[in-house]
N, C-alpha and C positions, 0 to 999 in steps of 0.2 A: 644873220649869224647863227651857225647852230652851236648847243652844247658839246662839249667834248664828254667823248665814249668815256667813262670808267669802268675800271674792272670790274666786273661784278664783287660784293662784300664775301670773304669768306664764311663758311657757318660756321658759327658760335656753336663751339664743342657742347653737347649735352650733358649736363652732371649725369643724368641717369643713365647714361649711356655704358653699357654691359662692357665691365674691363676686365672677367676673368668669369672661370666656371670649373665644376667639378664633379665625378659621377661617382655613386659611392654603392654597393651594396646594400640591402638593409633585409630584417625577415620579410618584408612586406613586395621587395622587388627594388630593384634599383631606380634610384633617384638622380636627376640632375640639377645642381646648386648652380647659380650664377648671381654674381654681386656685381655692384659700380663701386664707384671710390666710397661711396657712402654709406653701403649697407648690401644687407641681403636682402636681391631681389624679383627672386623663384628659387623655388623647390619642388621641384615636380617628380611624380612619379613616372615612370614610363607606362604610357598608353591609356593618362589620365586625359580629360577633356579639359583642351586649351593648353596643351604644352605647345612648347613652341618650336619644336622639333631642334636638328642640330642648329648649333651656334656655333658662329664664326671667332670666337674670341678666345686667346690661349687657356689651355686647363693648364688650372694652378691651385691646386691643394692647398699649397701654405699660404695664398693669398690673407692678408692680415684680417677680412671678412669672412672666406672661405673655413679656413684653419678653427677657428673657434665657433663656426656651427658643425661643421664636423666634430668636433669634441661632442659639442653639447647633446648631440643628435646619437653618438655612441652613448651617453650615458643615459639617454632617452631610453634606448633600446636597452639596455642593460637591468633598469628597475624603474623607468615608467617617469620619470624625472627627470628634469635638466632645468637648467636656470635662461629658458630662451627669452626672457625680458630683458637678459642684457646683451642680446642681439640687437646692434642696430641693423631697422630694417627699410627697403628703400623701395617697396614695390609699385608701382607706375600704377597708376588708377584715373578714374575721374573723384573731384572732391567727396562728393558720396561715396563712394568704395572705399575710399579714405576713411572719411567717417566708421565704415562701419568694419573698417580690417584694424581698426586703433578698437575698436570696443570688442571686439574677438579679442584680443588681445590683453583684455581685463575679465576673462571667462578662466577662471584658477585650472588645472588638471583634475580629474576626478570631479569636475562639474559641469553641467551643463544647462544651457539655455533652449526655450521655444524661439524659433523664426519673429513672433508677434514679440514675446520677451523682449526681444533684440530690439524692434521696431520701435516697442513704448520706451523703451531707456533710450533710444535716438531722439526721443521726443516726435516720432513720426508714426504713432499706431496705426493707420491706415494704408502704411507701405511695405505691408509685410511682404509682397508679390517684388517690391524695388530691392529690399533687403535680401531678400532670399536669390536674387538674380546677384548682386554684390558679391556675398559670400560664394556662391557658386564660378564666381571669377577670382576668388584671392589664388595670387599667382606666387605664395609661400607657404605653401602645405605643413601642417605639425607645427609649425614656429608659430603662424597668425592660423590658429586652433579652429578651423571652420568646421572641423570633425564632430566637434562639442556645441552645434548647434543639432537641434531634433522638432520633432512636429509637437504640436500643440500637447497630442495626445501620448508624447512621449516616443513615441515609434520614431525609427530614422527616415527621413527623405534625405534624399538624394545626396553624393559625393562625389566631385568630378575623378576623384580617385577608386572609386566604388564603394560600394556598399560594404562586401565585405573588407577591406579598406578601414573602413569607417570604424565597425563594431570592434574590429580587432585594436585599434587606437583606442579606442572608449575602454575595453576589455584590460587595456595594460595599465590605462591609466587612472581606472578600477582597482585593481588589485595595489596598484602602488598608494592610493587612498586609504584601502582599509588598511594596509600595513602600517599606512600609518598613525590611524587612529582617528580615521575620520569615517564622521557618522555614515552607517550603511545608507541609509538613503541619499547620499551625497552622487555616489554612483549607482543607485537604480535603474538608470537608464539601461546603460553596459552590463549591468546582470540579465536584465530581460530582454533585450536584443535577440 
């Protein structure tokens, strides 16, 4: 007697799975947003390394994700500020990347981190080559702050958005530091860049 054929199981919808997106202007060049039900999860620049080219998923600006990092992302550009911690954010990683796009994420504006800094606050000082591959994959640009990491010696490596990219981010978010009264050397980086 053999078994009887079942249908095969349907797939189990993916939470992370991309339900909207959105492309915005900005001084730096245009960006494309996309979120799931859960957050935001890219932001890329165009003709940054690891975009993901076009997406298949309706654009929708006022998407309840979308809608409030565009805010946040105008006031960004406006004076160097926004409140993106209360972005929820949803970006697809391995647990490590995880790890270390949640601790980008605790790097204030107007400061900055060494690759190794990063490393030893992981509790992982010997990974500084696994960190710096990490950060160089965070797939939310400006919101999880991978601009505001720099080399040991303070100089910028590398941004998958570029270089200059980079300095100019540091640069705003420079100015909007002293503005506000925080100590010059908070942004030394982004003055000597």
């Amino acid at each position: 007697m053999t078994a009887p054929t079942l249908p095969p199981l349907a797939p189990v919808a993916d939470p992370r799975a991309l339900v909207a997106q959105t492309r915005v202007d900005t001084p730096l060049g245009p960006v494309l947003l996309a979120a799931t039900a859960r957050g935001l999860a890219g932001l890329w620049f165009d003709g940054q390394a690891h975009h993901p080219g076009p997406l298949t998923v309706p654009v929708a600006a006022a998407h309840p994700v979308l809608a409030p990092a565009l805010a946040a992302l105008e006031a960004y550009w406006h004076d160097g500020t926004a409140a993106f911690e209360r972005l929820p954010v949803d970006a697809h990683g391995t647990p490590f990347q995880q790890r270390v796009w949640q601790a980008l994420r605790g790097i204030a504006a107007g400061r900055t981190t060494s690759y190794g800094a990063l490393a030893a606050a992981l509790g992982c000082p010997a990974a500084v080559r696994a960190v710096a591959a990490a950060v160089g994959r965070n797939p939310v640009a400006i919101v999880v702050p991978c601009h505001r990491v720099v080399g040991s010696d303070g100089a910028l490596r590398g941004y998958a958005a570029g270089l200059a990219r980079k300095r100019a981010l540091l640069a705003l978010e420079s100015a909007a530091a002293q503005r506000a009264g925080a100590p010059a050397a908070a942004a030394a980086v982004a003055a000597s860049a």
